[in-house]
N, C-alpha and C positions, 0 to 999 in steps of 0.2 A: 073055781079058785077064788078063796077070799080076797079083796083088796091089799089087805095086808100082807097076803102069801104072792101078789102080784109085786107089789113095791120091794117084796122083799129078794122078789127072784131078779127084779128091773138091777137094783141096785149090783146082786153077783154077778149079772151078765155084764153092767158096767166095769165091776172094778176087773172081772176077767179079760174083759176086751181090752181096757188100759195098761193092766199090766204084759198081756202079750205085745199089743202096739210099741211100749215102752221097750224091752227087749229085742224086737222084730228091727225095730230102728237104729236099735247102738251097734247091731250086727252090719250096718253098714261100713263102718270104721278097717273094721273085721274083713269085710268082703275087699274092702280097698286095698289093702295091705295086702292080702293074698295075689290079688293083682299083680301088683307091682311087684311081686314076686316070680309073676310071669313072663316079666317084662317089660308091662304097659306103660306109659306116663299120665301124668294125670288129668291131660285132656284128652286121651282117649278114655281110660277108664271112664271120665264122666261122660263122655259122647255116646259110648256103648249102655252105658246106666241110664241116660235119657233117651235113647232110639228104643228102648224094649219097654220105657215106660210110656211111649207118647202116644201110645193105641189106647193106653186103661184112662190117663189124662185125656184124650179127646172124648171117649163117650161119656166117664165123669162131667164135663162142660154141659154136652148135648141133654144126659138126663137131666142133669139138675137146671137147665133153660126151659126146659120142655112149660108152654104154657102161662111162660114169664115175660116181665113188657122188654125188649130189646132196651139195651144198653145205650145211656148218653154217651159223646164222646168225652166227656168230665169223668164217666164211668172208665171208660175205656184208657184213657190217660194215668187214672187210677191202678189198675189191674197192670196196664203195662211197669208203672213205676213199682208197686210189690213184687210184679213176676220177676222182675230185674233184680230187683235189691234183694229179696226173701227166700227166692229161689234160685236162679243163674249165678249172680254174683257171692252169694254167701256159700252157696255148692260149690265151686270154683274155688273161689281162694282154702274152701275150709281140705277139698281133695289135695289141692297144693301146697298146706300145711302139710298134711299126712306123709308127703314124700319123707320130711325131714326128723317128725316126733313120732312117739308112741303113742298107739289107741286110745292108750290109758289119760295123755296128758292131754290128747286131742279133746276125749267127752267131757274132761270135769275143763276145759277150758268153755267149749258151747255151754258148760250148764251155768254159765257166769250171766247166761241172758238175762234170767230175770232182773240183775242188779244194772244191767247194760240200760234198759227197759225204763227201770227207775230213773237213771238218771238222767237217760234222754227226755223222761217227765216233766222232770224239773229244767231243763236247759230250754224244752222248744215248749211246754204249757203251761209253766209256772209252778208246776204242782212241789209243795213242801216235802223236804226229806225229813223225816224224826229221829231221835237217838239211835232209836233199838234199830232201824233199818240201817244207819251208818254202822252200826256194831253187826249187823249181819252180812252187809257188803264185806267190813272190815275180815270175819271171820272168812269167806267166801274164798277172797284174793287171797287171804293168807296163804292155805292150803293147796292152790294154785302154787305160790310163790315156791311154797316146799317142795313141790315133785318136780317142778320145772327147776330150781335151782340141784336137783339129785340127777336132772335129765343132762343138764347145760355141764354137769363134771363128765358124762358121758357120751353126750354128741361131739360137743365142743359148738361154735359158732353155727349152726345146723339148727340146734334145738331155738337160736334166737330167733332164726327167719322162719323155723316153722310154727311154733309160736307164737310169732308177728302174723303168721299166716290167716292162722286158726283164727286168732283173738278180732280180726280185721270180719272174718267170715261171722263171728259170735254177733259183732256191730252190726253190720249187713242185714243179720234176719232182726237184729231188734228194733232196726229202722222198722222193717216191715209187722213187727208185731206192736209195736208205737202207733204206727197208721192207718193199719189194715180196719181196726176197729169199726170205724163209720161203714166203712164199706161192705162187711160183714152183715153189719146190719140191715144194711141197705139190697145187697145180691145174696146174703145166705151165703154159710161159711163151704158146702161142697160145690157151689158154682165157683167162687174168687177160685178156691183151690184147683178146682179143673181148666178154667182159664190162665191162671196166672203161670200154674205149672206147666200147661200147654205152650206158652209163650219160650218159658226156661226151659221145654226141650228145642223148641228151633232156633233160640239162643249159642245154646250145647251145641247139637249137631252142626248150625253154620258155624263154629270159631273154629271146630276141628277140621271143617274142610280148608278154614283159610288160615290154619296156622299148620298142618299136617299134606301127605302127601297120601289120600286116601289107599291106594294102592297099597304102600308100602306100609302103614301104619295099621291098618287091616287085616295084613296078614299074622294073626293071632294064633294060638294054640285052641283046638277045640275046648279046652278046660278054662280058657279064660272068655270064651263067649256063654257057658254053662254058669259060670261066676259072675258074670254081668245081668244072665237071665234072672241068677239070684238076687240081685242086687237092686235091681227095678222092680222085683216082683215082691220077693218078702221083706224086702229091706227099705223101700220106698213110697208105693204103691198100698200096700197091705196095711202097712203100718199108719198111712193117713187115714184109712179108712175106718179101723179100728179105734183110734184115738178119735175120731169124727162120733160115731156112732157108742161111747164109751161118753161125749159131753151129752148126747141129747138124755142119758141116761143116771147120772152122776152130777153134772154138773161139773163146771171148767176146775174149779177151785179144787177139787176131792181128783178128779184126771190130772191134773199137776202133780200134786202128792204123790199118786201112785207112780208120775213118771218119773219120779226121784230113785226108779230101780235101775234107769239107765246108766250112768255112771258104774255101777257097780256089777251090772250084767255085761257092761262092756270090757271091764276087768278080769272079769272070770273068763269072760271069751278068749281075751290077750294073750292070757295066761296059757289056756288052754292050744289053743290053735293057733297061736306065733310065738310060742313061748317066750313071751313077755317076762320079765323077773314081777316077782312080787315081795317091796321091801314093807318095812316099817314106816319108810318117808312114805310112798304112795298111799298106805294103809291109812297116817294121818291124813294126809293133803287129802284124802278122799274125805274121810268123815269131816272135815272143817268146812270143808265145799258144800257139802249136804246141812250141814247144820245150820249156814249161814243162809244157804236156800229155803228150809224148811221155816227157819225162824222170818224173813221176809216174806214167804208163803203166810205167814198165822199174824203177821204187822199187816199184811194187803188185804 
């Protein structure tokens, strides 16, 4: 195989891996929903979604340590603060969002991070915001504004606290994608992720023993512990990995782009499998979201 015929296979393995990852991921929303339709609440559902992921997240850690110098406690302070902020707490509130909104108003709120991102830039490193990225922020919220004002004549006061939910959980991980950077560099991005996430399952699992009465709260339907398995396995787990292994091949900047299919895989899922309506406001507010993304994607 020519060099060329390898670059050029490197590069379809990449965007293939991105775009499954991307899809694999918005199915989490998806999986949540169906839940709570079981009757779960959303610290079980998340208790259940991190007990089946915390076996793939420990040997994640362990491989990716393997032959590495041991962690400072500077390090370790670190990994604690991400695993908190980027995984526990933004998982958390974003599952407690989901009681109240739709799939749909749930993804394109997460996909406000990179604008969250920015601005935490400018607030904690000084970094300069320019027109065209205020104009794509600007675009971004719009479309937000739209389906969440078509949501708020249909929930009622509901769609404001889940909402508030989401948008608090969108903050959360862009604390941890603001920070995470140095550290990245410093431990390599499937060690942070195997630690940090190892930490946000013993997070998960101890809140549900001290806010639940395991017993009782455990007694689930076979179909929602099947839904869980799904949920940590292709929906959590899978999709890190693919998105992990989609940068070492593509590069961050081209994996972003292609994760712009999440929002609108998460859509069709909606639709599909909790039949979700699908209007003309959603159909904007999606495309102004995406647009405002993609044009701060091509400013960055």
């Amino acid at each position: 195989m020519t060099a060329l015929a390898a670059a050029a296979r490197q590069r379809s393995t990449g965007l293939l891996l991105a775009t499954l990852g991307s899809i694999a991921f918005s199915g989490k929303a998806i999986v949540a929903k169906l839940l709570y339709l079981q009757g779960l609440d959303a610290v079980t559902v998340l208790m259940l979604r991190m007990l089946f992921a915390l076996p793939f997240f420990v040997v994640m850690a362990w491989w990716s340590s393997r032959g590495k110098a041991p962690l400072t406690a500077a390090d370790w302070r670190m990994v604690a603060l991400l695993g908190f902020s980027g995984y526990y707490l933004a998982s958390f509130l974003d599952f407690m969002g989901l009681q109240y909104i739709s799939a749909s108003l749930e993804r394109l709120i997460l996909y406000l991070n990179p604008t969250l991102v920015l601005v935490l830039g400018a607030l904690v490193f000084g970094r300069r915001i320019t027109a065209p990225q205020l104009i794509a922020v600007a675009l971004s919220y719009s479309g937000v504004a739209l389906v969440f004002g078509q949501e708020l004549g249909e929930q009622g006061p509901n769609a404001v606290l889940g909402a508030a939910l989401v948008f608090a959980s969108a903050v959360s991980y862009a604390v941890y994608l603001a920070f995470s950077g140095e550290v990245v560099r410093r431990l390599g991005a499937l060690r942070l992720v195997g630690l940090a996430s190892t930490l946000a399952c013993a997070l998960c699992i101890g809140q549900f023993f001290l806010l639940r009465t395991p017993a009782v709260a455990l007694a689930v339907p076979a179909a929602a512990l099947w839904l869980s398995l799904l949920n940590a396995t292709a929906c959590t787990v899978a999709p890190v990995l693919m998105v992990m292994l989609a940068i070492e091949r593509i590069g961050p900047t081209l994996a972003a782009q292609v994760g712009m299919l999440g929002p609108m895989s998460t859509l069709a899922m909606a639709i599909l499998f909790l039949g979700e309506p699908f209007t003309p406001g959603i159909a904007a507010g999606t495309v102004l979201v995406l647009a405002g993304v993609a044009l701060l994607a091509r400013r960055g």
